[in-house]
FIPA-812937 format. One record per residue (C-alpha): x, y, z; residue number from 1. Coordinates in pm, whole numbers, m for minus. Layout:
[[X; Y; Z]; NUM]
...
END
This chain:
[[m9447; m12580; m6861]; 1]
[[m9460; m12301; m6588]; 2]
[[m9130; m12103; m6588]; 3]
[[m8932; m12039; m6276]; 4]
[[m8936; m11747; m6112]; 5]
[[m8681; m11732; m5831]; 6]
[[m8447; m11992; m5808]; 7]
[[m8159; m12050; m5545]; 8]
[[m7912; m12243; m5639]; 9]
[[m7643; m12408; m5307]; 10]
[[m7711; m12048; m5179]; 11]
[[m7550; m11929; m4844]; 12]
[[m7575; m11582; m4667]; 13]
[[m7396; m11481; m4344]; 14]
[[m7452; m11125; m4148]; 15]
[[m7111; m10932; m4160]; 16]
[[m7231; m10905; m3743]; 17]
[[m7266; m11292; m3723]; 18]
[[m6996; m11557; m3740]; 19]
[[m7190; m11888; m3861]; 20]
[[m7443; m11812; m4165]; 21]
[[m7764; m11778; m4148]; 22]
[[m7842; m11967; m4463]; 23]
[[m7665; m12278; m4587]; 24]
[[m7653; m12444; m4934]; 25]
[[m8081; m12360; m5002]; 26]
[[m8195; m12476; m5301]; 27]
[[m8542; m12345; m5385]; 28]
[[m8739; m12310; m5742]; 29]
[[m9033; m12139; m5707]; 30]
[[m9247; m12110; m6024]; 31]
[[m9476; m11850; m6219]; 32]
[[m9835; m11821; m6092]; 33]
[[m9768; m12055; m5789]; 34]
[[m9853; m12008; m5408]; 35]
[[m9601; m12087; m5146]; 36]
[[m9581; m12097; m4776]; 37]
[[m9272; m12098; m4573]; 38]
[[m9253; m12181; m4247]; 39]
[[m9029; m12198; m3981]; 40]
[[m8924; m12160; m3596]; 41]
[[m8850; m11817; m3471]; 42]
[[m8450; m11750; m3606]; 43]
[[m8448; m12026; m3841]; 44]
[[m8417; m11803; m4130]; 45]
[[m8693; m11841; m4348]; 46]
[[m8708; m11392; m4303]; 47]
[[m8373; m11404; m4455]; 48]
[[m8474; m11583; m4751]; 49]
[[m8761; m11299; m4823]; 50]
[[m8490; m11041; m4771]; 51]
[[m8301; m11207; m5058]; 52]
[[m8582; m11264; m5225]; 53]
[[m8695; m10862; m5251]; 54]
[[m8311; m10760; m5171]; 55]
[[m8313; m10597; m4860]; 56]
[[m7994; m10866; m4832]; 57]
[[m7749; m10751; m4941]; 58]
[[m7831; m10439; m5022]; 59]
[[m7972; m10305; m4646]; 60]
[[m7835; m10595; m4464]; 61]
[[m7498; m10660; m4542]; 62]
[[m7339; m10993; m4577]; 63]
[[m7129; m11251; m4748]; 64]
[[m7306; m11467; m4996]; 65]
[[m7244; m11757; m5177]; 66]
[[m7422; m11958; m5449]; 67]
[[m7652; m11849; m5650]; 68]
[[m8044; m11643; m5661]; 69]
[[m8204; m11541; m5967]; 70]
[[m8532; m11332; m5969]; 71]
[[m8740; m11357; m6326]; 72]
[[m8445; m11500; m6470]; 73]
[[m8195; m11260; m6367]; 74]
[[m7927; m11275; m6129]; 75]
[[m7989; m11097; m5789]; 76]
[[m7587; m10982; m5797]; 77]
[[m7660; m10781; m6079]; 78]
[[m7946; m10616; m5983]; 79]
[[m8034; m10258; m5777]; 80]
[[m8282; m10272; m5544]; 81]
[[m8488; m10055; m5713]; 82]
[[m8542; m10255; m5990]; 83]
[[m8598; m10601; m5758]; 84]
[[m8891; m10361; m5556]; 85]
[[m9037; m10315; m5940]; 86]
[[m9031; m10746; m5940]; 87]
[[m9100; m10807; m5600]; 88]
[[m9389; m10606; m5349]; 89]
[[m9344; m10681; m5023]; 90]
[[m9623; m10667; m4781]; 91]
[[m9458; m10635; m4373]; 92]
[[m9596; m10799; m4065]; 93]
[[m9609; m10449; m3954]; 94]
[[m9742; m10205; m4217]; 95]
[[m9705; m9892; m4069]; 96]
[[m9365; m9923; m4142]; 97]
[[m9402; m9924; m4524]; 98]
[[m9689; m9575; m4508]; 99]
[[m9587; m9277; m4694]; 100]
[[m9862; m9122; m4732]; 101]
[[m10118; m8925; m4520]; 102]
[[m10441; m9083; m4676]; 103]
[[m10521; m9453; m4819]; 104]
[[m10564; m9302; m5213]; 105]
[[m10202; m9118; m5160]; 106]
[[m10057; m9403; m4988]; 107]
[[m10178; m9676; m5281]; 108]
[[m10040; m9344; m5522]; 109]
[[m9678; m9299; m5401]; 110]
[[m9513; m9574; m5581]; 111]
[[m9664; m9434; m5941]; 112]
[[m9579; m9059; m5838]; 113]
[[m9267; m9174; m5791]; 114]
[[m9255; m9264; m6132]; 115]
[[m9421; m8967; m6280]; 116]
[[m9692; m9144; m6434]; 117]
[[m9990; m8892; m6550]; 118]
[[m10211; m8802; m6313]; 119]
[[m10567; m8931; m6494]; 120]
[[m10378; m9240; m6595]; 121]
[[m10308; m9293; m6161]; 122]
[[m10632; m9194; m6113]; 123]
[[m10730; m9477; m6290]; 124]
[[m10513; m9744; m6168]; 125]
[[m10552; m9637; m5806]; 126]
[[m10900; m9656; m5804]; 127]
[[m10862; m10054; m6006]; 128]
[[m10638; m10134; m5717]; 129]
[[m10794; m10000; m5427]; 130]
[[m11100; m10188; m5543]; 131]
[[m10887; m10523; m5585]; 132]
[[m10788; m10489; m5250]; 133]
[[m11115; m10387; m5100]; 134]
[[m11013; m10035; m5017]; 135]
[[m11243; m9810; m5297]; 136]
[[m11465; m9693; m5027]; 137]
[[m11195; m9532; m4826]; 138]
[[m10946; m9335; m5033]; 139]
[[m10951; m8993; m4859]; 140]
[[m10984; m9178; m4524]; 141]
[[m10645; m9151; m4272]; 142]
[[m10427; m9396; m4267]; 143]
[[m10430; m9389; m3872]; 144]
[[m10775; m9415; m3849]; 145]
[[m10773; m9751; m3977]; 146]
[[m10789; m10117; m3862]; 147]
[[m10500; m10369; m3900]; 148]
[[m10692; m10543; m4122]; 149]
[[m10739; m10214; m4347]; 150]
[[m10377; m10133; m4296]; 151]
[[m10281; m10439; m4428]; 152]
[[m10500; m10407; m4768]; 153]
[[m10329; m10053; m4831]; 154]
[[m9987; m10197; m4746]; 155]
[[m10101; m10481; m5081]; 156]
[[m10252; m10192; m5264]; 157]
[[m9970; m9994; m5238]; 158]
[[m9739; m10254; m5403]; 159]
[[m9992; m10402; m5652]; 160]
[[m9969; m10048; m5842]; 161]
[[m9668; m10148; m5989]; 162]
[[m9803; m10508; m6131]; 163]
[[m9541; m10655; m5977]; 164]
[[m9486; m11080; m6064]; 165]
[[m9422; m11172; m5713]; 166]
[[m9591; m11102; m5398]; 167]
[[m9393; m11159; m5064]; 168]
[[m9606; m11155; m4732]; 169]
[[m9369; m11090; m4411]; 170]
[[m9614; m11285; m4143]; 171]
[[m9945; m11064; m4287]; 172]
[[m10153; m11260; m3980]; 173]
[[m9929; m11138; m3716]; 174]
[[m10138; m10847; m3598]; 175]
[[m10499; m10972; m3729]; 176]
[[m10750; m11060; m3481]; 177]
[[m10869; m11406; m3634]; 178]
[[m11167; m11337; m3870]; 179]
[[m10981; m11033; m4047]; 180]
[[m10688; m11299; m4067]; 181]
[[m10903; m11506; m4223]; 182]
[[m11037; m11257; m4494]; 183]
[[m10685; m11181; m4566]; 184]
[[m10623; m11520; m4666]; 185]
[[m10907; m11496; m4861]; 186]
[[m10802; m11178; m5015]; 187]
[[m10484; m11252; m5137]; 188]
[[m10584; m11577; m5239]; 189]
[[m10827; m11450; m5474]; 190]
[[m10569; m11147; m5607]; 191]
[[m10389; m11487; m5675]; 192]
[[m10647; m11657; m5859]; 193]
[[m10743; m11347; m6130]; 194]
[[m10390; m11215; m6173]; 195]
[[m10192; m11503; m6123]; 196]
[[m9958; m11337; m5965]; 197]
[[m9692; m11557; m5790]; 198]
[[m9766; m11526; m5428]; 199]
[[m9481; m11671; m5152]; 200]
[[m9601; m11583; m4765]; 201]
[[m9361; m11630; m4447]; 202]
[[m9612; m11680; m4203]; 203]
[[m9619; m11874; m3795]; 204]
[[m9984; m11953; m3805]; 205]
[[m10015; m12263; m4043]; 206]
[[m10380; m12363; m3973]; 207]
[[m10514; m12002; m4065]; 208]
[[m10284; m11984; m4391]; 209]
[[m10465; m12334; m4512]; 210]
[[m10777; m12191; m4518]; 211]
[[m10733; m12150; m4901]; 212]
[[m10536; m12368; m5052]; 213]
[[m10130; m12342; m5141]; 214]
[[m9974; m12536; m5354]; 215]
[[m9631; m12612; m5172]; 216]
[[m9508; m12561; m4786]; 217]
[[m9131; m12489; m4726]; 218]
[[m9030; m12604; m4422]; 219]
[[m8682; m12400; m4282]; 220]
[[m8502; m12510; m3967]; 221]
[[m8131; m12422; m3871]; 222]
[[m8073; m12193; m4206]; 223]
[[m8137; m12527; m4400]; 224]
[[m8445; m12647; m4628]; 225]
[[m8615; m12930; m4435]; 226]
[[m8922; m13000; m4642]; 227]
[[m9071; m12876; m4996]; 228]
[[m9350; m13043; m5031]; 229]
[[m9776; m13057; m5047]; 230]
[[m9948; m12937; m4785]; 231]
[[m10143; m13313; m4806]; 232]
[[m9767; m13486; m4803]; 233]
[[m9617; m13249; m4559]; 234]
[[m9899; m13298; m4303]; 235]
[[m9827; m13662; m4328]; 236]
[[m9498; m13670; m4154]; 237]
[[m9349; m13520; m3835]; 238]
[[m9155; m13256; m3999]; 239]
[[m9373; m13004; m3813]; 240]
[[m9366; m13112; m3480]; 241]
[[m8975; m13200; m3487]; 242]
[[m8916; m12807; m3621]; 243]
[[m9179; m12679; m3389]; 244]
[[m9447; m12556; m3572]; 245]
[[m9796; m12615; m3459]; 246]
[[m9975; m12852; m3699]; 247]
[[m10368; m12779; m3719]; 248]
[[m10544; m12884; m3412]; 249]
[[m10829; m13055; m3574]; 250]
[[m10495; m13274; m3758]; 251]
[[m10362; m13315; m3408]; 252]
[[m10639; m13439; m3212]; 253]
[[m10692; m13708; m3450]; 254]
[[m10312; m13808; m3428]; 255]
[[m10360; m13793; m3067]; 256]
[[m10658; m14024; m3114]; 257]
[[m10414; m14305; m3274]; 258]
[[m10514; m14257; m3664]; 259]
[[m10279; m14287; m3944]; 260]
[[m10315; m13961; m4184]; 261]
[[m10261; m14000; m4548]; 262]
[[m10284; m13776; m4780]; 263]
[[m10613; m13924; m4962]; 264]
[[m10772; m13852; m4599]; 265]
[[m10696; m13455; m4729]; 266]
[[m10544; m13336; m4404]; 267]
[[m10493; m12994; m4516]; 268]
[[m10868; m12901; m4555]; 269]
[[m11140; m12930; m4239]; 270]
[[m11388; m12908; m4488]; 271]
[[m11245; m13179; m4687]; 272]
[[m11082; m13365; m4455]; 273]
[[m11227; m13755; m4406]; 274]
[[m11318; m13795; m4064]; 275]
[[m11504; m14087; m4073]; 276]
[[m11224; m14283; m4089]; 277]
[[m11120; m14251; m3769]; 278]
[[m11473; m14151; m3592]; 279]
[[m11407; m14457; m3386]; 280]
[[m11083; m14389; m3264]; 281]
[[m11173; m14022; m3156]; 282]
[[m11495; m14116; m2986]; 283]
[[m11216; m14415; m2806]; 284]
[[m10942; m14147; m2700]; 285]
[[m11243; m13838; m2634]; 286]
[[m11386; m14148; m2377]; 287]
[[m11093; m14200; m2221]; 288]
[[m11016; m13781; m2114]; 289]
[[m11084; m13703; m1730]; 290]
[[m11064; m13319; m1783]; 291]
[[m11237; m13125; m1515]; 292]
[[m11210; m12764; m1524]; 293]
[[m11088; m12630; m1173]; 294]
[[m11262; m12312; m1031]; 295]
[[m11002; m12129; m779]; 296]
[[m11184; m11988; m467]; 297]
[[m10968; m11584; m434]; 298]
[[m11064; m11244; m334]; 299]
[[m11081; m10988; m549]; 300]
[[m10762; m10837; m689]; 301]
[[m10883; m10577; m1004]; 302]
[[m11256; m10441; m977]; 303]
[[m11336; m10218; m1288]; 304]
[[m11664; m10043; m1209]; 305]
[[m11899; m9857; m1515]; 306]
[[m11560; m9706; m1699]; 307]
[[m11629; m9503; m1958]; 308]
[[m11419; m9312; m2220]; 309]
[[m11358; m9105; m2502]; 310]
[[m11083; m8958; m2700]; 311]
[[m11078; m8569; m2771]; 312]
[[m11410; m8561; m3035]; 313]
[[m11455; m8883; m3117]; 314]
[[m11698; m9163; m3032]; 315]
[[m11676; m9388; m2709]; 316]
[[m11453; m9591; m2705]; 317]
[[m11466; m9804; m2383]; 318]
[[m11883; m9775; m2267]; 319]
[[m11930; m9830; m1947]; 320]
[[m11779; m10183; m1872]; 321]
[[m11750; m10364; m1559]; 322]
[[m11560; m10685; m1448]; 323]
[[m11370; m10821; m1135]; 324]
[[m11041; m11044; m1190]; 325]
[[m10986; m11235; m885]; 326]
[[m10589; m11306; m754]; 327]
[[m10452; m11561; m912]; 328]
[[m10686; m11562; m1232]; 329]
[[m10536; m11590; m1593]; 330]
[[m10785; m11420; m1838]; 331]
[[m10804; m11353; m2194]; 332]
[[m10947; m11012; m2357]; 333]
[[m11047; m11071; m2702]; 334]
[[m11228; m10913; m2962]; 335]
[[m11182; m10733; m3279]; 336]
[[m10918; m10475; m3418]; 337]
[[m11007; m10149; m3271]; 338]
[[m11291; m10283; m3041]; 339]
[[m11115; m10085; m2761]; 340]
[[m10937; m10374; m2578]; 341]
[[m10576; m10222; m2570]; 342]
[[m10727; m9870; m2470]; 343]
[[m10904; m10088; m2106]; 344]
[[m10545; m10160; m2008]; 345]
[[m10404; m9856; m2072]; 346]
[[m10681; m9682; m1839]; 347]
[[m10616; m9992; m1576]; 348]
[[m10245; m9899; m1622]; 349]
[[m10320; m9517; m1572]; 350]
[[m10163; m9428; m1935]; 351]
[[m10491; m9261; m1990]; 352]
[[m10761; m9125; m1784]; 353]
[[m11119; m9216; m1725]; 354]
[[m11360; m9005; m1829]; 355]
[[m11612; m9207; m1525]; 356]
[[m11631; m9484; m1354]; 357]
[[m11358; m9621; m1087]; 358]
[[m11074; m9898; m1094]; 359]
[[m10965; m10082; m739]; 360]
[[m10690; m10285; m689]; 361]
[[m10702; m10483; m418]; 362]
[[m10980; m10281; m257]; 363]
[[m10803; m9966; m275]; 364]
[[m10945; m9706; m561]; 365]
[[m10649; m9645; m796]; 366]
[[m10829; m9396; m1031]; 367]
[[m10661; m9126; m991]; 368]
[[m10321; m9279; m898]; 369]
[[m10003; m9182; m1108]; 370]
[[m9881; m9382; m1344]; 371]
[[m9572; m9449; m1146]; 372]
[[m9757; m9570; m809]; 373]
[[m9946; m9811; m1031]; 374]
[[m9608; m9955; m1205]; 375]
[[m9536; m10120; m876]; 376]
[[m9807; m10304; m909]; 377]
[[m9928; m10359; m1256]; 378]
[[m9680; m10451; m1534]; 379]
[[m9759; m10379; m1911]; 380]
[[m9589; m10538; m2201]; 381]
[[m9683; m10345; m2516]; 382]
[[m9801; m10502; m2845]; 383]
[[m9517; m10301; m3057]; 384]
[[m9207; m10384; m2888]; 385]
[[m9038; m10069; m3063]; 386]
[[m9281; m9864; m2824]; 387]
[[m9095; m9989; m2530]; 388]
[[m8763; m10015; m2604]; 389]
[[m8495; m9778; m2473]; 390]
[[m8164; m9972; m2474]; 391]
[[m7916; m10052; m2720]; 392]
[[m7839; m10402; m2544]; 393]
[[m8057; m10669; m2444]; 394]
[[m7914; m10713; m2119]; 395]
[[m7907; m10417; m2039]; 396]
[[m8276; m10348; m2124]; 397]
[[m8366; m10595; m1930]; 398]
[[m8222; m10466; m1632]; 399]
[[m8335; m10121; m1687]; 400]
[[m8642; m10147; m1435]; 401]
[[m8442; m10311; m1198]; 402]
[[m8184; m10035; m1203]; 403]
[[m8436; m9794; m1180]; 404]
[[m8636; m9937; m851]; 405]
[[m8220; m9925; m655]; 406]
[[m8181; m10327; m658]; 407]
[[m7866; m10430; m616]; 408]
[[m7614; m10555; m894]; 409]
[[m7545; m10891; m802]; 410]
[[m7966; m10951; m766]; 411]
[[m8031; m10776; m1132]; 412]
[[m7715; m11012; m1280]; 413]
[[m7945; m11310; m1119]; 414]
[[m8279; m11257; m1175]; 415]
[[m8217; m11106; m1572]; 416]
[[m7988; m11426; m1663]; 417]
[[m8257; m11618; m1516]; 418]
[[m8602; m11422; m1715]; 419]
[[m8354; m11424; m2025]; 420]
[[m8296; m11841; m2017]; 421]
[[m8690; m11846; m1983]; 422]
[[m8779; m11602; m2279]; 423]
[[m8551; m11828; m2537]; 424]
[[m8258; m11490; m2484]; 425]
[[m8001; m11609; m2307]; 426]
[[m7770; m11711; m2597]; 427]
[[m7852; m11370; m2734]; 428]
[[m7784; m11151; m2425]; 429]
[[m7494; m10956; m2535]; 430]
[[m7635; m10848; m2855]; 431]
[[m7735; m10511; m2949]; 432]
[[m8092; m10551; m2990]; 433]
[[m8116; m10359; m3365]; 434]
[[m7964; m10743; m3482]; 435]
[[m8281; m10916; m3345]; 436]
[[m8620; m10949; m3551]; 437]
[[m8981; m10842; m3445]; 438]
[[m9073; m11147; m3244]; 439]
[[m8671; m11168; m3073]; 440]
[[m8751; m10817; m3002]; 441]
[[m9090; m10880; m2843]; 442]
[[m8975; m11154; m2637]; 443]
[[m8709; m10866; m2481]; 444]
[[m9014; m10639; m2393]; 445]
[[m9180; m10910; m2187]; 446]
[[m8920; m11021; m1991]; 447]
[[m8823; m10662; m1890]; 448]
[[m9123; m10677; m1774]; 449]
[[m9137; m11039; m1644]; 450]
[[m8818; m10956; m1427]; 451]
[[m8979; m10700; m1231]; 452]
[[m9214; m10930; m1105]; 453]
[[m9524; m10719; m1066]; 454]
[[m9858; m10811; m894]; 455]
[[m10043; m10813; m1179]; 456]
[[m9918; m10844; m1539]; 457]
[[m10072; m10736; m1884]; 458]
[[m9968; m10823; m2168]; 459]
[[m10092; m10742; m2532]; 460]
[[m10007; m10992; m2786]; 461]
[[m9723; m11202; m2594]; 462]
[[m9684; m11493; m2813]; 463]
[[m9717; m11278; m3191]; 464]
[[m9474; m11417; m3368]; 465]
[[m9308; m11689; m3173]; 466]
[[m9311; m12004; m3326]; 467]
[[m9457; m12335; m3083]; 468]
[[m9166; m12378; m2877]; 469]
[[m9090; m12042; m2743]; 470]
[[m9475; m11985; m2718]; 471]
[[m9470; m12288; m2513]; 472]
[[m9152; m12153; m2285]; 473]
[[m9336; m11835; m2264]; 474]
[[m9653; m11928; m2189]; 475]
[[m9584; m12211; m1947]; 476]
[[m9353; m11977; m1756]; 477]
[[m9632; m11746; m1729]; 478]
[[m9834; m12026; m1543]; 479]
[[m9574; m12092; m1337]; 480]
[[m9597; m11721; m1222]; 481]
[[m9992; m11805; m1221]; 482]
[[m9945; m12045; m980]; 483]
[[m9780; m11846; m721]; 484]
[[m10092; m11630; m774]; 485]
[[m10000; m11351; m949]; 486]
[[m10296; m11228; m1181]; 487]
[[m10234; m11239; m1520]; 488]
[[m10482; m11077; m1820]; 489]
[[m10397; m11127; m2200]; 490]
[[m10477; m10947; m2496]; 491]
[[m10467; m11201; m2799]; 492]
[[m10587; m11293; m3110]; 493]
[[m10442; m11665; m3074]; 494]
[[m10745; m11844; m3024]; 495]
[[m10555; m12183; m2878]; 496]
[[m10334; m11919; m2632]; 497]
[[m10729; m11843; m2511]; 498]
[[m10841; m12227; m2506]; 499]
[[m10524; m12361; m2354]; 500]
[[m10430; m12115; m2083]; 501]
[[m10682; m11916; m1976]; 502]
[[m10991; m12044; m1840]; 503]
[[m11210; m11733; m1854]; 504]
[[m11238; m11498; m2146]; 505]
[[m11386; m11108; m2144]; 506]
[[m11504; m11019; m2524]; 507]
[[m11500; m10634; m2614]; 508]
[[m11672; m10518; m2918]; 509]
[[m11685; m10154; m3008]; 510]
[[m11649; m10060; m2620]; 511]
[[m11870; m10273; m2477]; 512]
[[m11831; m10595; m2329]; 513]
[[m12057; m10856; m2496]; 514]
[[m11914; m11181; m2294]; 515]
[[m11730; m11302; m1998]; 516]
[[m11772; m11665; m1963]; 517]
[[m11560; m11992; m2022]; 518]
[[m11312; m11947; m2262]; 519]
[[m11433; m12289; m2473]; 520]
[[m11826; m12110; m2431]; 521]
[[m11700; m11822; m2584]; 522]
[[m11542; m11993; m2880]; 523]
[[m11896; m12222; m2908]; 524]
[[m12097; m11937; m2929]; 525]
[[m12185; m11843; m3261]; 526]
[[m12359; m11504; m3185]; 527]
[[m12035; m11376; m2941]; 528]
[[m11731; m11537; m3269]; 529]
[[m11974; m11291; m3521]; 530]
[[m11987; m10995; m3348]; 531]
[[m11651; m11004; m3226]; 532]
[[m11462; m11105; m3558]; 533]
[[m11325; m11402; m3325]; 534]
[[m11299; m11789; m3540]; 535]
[[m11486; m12090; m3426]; 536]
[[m11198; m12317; m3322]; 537]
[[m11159; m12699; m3551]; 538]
[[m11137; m12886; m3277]; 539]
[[m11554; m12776; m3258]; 540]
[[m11615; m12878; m3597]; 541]
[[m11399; m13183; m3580]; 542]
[[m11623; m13309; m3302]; 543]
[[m11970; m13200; m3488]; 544]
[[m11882; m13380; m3769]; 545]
[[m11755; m13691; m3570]; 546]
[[m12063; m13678; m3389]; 547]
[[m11891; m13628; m3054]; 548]
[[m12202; m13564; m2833]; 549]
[[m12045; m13248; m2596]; 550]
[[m11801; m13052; m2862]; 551]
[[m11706; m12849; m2570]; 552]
[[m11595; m13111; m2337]; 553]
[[m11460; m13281; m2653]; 554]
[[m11227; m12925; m2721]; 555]
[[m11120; m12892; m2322]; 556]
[[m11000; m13252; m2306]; 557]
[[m10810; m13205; m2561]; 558]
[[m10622; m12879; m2455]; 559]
[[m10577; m12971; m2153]; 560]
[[m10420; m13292; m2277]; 561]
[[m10211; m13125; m2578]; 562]
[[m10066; m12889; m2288]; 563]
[[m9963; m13152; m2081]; 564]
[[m9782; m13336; m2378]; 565]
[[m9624; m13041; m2442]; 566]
[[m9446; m12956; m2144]; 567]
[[m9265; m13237; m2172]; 568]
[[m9055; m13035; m2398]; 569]
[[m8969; m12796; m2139]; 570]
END
């Protein structure tokens, strides 16, 4: 019989800055060599229970607790954090806030430096690693000349050097475009498979986790356990839905269609999922959708003519692209990590100049327009909200732009309350914003943003993080802003954010643009997903192998009818 391996026992933990807890009475066993997923909405405390788990609570977060948490047998109380980190690696959502050193081999290094091991015996066990994690070829490269994706494999490697017996993943998808998200999965689940390691991942995106298997899904709403159970079992109730986590959209569709799932149907697999028995009903409900895709007739508003550029002795990065956004439009721009996508907006927002070409907005050349004439115009929420922020308060963050432009008090009062009710803040608004986590803190950069109202917005990454209900308040507030036709363009790697809300999609890879059609073409299109690193959506394959005659029209209908079922909620 396995052994456990970290065990809470009726354990509670409250913030010393909070006054309810955050946790209450969890009770979870988690067992040698096994691979666990928990999930949760944004705040619901499934973070905190990795910070017990690798002791960043109590020992960086203070706090009472109550109850009881063993790691390996031990009890948490009793141990330093040093020895826990020798138990426990922790991989963050955002690695570059776990690099020491300069280059990959000295970054993978630092933990067995640290412990003075000899220098031909971490020769040896740097090299293993850095080949376990796919990294061999690169060990004198830079750590900032890599990918996410790479960044992410020296953030394992550098924890795997210590043969730790737990792994603990803090939301490793959150800045993956989706084919690099999917090799992670596929990395870690084979470091699970030849060093049975035990592996536990907090993570928002569900359907990308189960594309290798995990043996249990923890389900955390309100600072209490929900749900421990099989993926199969879990994806049989509404457990997800009620706690707002998206379910898998293939899983969806065919609950939408009127089928009962059970678990020997083997929901949590596409590729073993039975969809024959309910072929009937889906080809029923796909007959029944009326979804025609509406093309808005609007002048020009952004015209990006042959632009071209090229950091200081380096390759190009953006290679003579073109594209016009028309008012009112909603656009995606996808592609890989590092393909060049957040360095367009930055030349559209003037934070960098272009080496040729022109940019007009509104059929005025902006070129060579300061980045201050443009900011009345173009708004740009970052992808690293820590890159933005300048405030110690969220209100008062908020209302920095609005102080800034002379508005009056009584208006900023107004129009922040209102943004912060929409981005999911308001009950947080007189917080210091060093208590909020990534994704609170990213939902603060946007609406600093949001409440200036600019002509066009940009945004890189908006919904990172948030789990389906705030997406939806974010998103759907974002339309609403659509609709009184400002232009909107969105750099994601959340192909359904793509599908669902923006009807046109422009595809960079390595500085070129390779596509700028339909959003559900692009995702059909098997030469544009390769070269890009983007993921055929389910919903496709769900209607190839139900035979569904147009899998495009098939994956439309059922957007647009998932989006109208959802804003019920609002």
């Amino acid at each position: 019989m396995k052994k456990p391996v970290i065990e809470f026992n009726q354990f509670s933990f409250k913030y010393n800055s909070q006054v309810e807890p955050t946790l209450h009475e969890i009770n979870i066993t988690i067992y040698e060599g096994e691979k666990v997923l928990i999930v949760g909405p944004s705040g619901s405390g499934k973070s905190t229970i990795g910070q017990c788990i690798n002791g960043l609570v109590p020992f960086s977060y203070k706090g009472e607790v109550t109850g009881s948490l063993k790691v390996l047998g031990k009890d948490a109380k009793e141990l330093d954090i040093f020895t826990l980190s020798k138990m426990v690696g922790t991989v963050l959502q955002d690695p570059d806030g776990q690099f020491i050193g300069l280059t990959v081999g000295e970054d993978i290094a630092f933990a067995l430096e640290n412990d003075g091991t000899e220098q031909k015996e971490m020769i040896e066990i740097v090299h293993e690693v850095a080949k376990m994690v796919e990294m061999d070829g690169h060990l004198r490269s830079s750590i900032h000349e890599l990918s996410g994706g790479q960044k992410q494999k020296v953030s394992l490697g550098g924890v795997m050097v210590d043969q730790v017996d737990i792994l603990l993943f803090d939301e490793p998808l959150a800045n993956l475009d989706p084919a690099t998200g999917k090799h992670a999965i596929e990395l870690i689940d084979r470091i699970h498979k030849e060093t049975n390691t035990t592996i536990v991942m907090i993570e928002h995106r569900l359907e990308d986790v189960l594309h290798c298997e995990v043996d249990r899904i923890i389900v955390v709403s309100d600072g209490r356990i929900v749900a421990d159970a099989s993926p199969d079992t879990l994806l049989t109730t509404s457990i997800l839905e009620k706690s707002n986590i998206r379910e898998p959209l293939y899983l969806k569709a065919v609950k939408y269609a009127g089928c009962q799932i059970t678990e020997n149907m083997r929901p949590a697999s596409l590729t073993d999922f039975d969809v024959q028995s309910c072929k009937k009903q889906l080809h029923d409900w796909y007959k029944k959708m009326t979804f025609q895709l509406e093309k808005k007739e609007a002048e020009p508003v952004l015209e990006v003519e042959n632009l071209c550029f090229t950091y200081k002795n380096g390759r190009p990065v953006i290679d003579n692209i073109s594209f016009s956004v028309d008012k009112g439009e909603m656009i995606s721009i996808v592609g890989r990590n590092g393909a060049g996508k957040s360095t367009l907006t930055k030349l559209i927002c003037g934070f960098e100049k272009v080496n040729e070409g022109r940019i007009l907005l509104s059929g005025q050349e902006i070129t060579n327009d300061s980045i201050k004439k443009r900011s009345l115009q173009i708004g740009m929420v970052m992808q690293n909200p820590n890159h933005m922020i300048s405030k110690n308060m969220i209100f008062d963050e908020i209302a920095l732009g609005l102080k800034n432009r002379g508005i009056e008090e009584s208006e900023i009062k107004e129009r922040v309350e209102k943004t912060l009710k929409v981005c999911g803040l308001y009950p947080y608004r007189n917080w210091p914003i060093s208590a909020l986590s990534f994704g609170q803190k990213k939902r603060v950069t946007i609406a600093s943003i949001l409440v200036l109202e600019p002509d066009i917005l940009i945004l890189d990454e908006p919904t990172a993080g948030q789990d389906l209900k705030h997406y939806t308040d974010i998103m759907e507030f974002l339309v609403e802003l659509n609709e009184k036709g400002q232009t909107i363009l969105i750099i994601t790697h959340d192909m359904h954010l793509m599908l669902e809300y923006t009807p046109r999609a422009i595809v960079i890879e390595e500085g070129k643009k390779i596509g700028d059609h339909a959003s559900s073409f692009i995702l059909t299109e098997p030469t544009i997903i390769q070269r890009a690193n983007l993921k055929e959506t389910s919903l496709f394959e769900l209607a190839k192998r139900a035979e569904i005659k147009n899998p495009q029209h098939f994956v439309d209908s059922f957007i647009s009818y998932d989006r109208e079922v959802r804003k019920k909620w609002l």
